[in-house]
Legacy VTK file of the C-alpha trace (Angstrom):
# vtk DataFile Version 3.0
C-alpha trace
ASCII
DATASET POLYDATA
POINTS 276 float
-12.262 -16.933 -38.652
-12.808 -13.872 -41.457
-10.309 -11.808 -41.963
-12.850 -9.101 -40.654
-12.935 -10.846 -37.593
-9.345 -10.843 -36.955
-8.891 -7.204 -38.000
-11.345 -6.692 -35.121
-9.393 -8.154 -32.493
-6.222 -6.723 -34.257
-7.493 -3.737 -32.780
-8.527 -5.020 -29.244
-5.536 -6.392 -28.432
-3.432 -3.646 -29.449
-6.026 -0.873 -27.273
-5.259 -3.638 -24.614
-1.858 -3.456 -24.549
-1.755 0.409 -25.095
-4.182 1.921 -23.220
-6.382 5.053 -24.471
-5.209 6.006 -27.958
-6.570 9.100 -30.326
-7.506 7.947 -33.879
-4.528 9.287 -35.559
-1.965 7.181 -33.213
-3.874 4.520 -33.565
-3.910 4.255 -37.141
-0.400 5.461 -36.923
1.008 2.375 -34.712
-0.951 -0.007 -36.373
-0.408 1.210 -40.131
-4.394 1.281 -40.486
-5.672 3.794 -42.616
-7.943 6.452 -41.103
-11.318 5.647 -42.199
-10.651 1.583 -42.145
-9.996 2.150 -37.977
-12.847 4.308 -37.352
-15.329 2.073 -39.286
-14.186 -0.766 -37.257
-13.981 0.752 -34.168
-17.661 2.343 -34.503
-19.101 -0.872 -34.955
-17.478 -2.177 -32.102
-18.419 1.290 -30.072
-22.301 -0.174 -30.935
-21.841 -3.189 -29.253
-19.870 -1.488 -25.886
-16.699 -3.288 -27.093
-14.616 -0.348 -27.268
-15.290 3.299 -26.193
-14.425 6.860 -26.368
-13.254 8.471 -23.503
-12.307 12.463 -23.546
-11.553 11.952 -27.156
-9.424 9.019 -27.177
-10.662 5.028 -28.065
-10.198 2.471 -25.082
-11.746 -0.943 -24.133
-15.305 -1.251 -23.572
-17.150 -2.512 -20.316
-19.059 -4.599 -22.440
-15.957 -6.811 -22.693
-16.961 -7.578 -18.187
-19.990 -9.125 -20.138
-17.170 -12.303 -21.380
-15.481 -11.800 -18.374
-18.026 -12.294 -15.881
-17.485 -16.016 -17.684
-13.720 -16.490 -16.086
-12.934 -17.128 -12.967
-10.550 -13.886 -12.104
-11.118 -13.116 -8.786
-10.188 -9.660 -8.788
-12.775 -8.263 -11.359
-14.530 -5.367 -10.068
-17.350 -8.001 -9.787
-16.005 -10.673 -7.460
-14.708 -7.848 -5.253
-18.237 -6.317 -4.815
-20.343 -9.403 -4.033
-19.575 -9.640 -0.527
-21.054 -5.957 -0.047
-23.536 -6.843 -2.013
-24.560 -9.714 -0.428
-24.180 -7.447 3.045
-26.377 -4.935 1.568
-28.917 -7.564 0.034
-29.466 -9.187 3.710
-29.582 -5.760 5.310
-32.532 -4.522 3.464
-33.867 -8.164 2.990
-34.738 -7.181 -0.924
-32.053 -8.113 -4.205
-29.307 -5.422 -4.732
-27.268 -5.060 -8.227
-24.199 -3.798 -9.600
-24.192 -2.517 -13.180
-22.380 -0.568 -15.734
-22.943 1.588 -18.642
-22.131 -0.597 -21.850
-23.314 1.821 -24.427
-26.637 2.925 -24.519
-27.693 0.196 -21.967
-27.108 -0.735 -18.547
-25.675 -3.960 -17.901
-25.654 -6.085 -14.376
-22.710 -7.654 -13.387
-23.550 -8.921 -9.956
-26.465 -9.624 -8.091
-27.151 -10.453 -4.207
-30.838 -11.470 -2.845
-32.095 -11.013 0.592
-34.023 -13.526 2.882
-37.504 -12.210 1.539
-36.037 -10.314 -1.688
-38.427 -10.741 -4.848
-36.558 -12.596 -7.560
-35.798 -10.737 -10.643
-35.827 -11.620 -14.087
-32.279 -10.439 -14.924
-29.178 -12.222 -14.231
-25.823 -10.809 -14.281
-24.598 -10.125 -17.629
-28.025 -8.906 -18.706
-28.967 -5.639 -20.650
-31.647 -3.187 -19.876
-32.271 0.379 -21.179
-30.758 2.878 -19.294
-33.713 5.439 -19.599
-36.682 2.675 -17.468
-34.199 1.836 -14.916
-32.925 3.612 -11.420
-29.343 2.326 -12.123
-29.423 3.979 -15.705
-30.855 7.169 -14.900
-27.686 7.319 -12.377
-25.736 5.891 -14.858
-27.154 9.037 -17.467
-26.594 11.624 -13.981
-22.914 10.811 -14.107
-22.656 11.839 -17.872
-21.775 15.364 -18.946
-24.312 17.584 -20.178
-23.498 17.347 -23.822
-23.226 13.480 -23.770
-26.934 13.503 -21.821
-28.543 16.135 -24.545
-27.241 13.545 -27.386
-28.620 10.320 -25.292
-32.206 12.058 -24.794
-31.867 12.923 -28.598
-31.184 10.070 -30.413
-32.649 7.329 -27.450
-35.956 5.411 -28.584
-37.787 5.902 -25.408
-40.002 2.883 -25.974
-42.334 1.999 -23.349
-41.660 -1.428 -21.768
-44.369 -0.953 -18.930
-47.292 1.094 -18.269
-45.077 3.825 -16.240
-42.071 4.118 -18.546
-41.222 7.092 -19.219
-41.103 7.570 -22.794
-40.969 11.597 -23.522
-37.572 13.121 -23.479
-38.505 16.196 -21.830
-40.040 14.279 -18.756
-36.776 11.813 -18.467
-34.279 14.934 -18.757
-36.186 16.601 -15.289
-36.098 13.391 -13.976
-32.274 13.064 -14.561
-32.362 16.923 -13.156
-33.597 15.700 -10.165
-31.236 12.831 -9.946
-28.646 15.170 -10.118
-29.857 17.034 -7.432
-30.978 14.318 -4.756
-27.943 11.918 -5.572
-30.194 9.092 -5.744
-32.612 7.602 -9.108
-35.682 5.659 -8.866
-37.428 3.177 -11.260
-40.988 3.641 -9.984
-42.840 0.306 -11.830
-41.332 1.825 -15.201
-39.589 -1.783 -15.977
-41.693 -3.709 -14.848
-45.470 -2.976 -12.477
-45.247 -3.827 -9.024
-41.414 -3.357 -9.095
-39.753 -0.528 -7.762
-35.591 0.265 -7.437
-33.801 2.682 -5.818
-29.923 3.036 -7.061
-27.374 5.531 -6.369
-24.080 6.184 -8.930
-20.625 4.644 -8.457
-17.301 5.858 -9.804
-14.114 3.657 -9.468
-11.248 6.149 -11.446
-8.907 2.966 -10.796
-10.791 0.509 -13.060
-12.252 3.660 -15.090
-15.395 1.856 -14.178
-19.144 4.319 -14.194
-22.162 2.343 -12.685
-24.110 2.217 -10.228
-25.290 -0.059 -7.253
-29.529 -0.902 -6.892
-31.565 -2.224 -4.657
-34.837 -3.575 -6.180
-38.093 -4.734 -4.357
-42.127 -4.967 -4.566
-43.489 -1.594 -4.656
-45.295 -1.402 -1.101
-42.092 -2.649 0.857
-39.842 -0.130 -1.056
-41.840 3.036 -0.894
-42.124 2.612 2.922
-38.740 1.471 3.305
-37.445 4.325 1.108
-34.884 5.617 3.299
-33.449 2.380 4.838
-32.546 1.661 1.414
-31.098 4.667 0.183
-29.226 4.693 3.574
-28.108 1.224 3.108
-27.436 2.522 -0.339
-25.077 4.733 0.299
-22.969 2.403 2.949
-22.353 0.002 0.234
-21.033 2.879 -2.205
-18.917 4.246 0.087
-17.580 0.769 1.191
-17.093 0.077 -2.802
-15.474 3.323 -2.916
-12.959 2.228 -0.516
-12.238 -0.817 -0.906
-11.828 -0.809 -4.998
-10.160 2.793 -5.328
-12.699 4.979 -5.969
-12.727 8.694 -4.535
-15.725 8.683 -2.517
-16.335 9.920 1.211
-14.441 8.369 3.284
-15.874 4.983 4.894
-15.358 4.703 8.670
-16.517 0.676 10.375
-19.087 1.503 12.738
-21.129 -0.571 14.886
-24.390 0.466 13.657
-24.160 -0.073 10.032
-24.968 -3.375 8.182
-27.000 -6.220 8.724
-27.383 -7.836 12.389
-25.759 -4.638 13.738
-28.977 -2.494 14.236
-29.494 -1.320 10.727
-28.626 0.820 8.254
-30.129 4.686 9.329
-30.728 7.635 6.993
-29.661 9.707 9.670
-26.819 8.187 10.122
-25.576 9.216 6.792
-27.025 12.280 6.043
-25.051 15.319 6.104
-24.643 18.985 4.923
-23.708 18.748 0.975
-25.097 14.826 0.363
-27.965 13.756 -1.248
-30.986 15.015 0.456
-33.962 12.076 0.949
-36.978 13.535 0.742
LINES 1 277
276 0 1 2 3 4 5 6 7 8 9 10 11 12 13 14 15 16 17 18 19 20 21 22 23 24 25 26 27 28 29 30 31 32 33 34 35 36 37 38 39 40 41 42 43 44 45 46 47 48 49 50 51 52 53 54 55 56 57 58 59 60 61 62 63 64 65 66 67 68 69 70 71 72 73 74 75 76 77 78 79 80 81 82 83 84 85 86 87 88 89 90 91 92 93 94 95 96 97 98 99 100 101 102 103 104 105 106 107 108 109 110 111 112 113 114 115 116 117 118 119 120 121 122 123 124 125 126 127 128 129 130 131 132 133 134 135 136 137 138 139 140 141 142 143 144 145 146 147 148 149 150 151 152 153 154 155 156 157 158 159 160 161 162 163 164 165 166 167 168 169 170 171 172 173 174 175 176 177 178 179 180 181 182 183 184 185 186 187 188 189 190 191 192 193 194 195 196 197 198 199 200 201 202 203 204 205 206 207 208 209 210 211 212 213 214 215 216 217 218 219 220 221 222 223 224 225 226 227 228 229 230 231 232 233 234 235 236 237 238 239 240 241 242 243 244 245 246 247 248 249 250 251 252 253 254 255 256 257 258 259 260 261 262 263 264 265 266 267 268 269 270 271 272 273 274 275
């Protein structure tokens, strides 16, 4: 292995074992220089393998991506494929879970219903965060500084006739995101294809993502708010169940599959997402 290899994970194991560290303490505890840590740790923040959160350098989610390959069955993963599997067969269409690994979005589970249409990705697969519903909630969660730098330096190329591709366009669209608490890839991935997804915070695992549910475009516009109801039972029951400070998730007879359905009305109320 080169030496700049094991430099690399030098650093990965130490963030590992200490948690969020500022630049200075880093190269401090280590006895790196300055500018030798942040060179390595930039490339590394290209690739998702590290990141910067509120100022200080942590692990990377794209580090799920060679974990998704080992059997631990409490990743944030494992845990969420049962609800994803009860969310898949309650809408009868394929429903994701993905994260944010840089400046893409990145599935790490997937779950397919009776009739769902199968999908070209497979978990531990990249997309761009700008032509997909769980990116643009993925870019809703982000603070307004961190969005105005994505829509700046992002190469909005077009990967199907309906991607959106001008920066102006995508930031209402995020807007709007913001607003309704739900995105939408409307055929901008791929034609035919539409997804609904809805964002997902778990402070425990400092995990940001976001849970989809993907179909053909006729069954998804009419189902629209089945989904996004169904939707928003499986966050909340993710929420729950892994930590995260969501509304609070009561069992009830009428939710999930084989129990009469997943309702809009059933979930909306004052201050949530309105479905339009």
């Amino acid at each position: 292995m080169s030496e700049s290899a094991l430099k690399a994970f030098e650093l990965l194991f130490f963030l590992a074992k200490s948690g969020h560290l500022s630049l200075a303490r880093l190269a401090r505890e280590t006895g790196w220089d300055k500018a030798t840590a942040l060179r390595y740790l930039t490339a590394m923040e290209k690739r998702g393998v590290v990141e910067r959160q509120d100022g200080d350098w942590a692990l990377g989610l794209a580090l799920v991506e060679l974990a998704s390959r080992v059997p631990v069955s409490q990743n944030i993963a494992s845990r969420a494929e049962p609800i994803l599997k009860e969310l898949a067969l309650g809408v009868d269409e394929t429903a994701s879970l993905s994260a944010q690994v840089g400046s893409d979005v990145m599935y790490v589970a997937k779950a397919e219903g009776k009739r769902a249409l199968r999908l070209r990705f497979n978990s531990g697969d990249r997309l761009p965060l700008y032509c997909t519903a769980a990116g643009k909630s993925i870019l809703s969660r982000m603070t307004a500084s961190m969005r105005s730098q994505y829509l700046a330096d992002a190469q909005l190329v077009p990967v199907a006739p309906r991607t959106i591709t001008d920066p102006h366009r995508l930031a209402v669209e995020i807007d709007e995101t913001i607003r309704r608490g739900w995105a939408v890839d409307d055929e901008e991935l791929e034609p035919g294809l539409v997804c609904y997804a809805m964002p997902l915070d778990l402070p425990r695992y400092g995990f940001t993502g976001a849970v989809s549910v993907s179909g053909p475009s006729g069954r998804m516009h009419q189902a629209r708010d089945e989904v996004l109801a169904a939707l928003r039972w499986a966050i909340t029951r993710l929420q729950n169940e892994l930590g995260g400070s969501g509304p609070d998730y009561e069992e009830s007879s009428i939710f999930g599959p084989g129990r009469g359905g997943f309702k809009n009305a059933d979930w909306h109320r004052p201050g949530s997402e309105t479905y339009e």
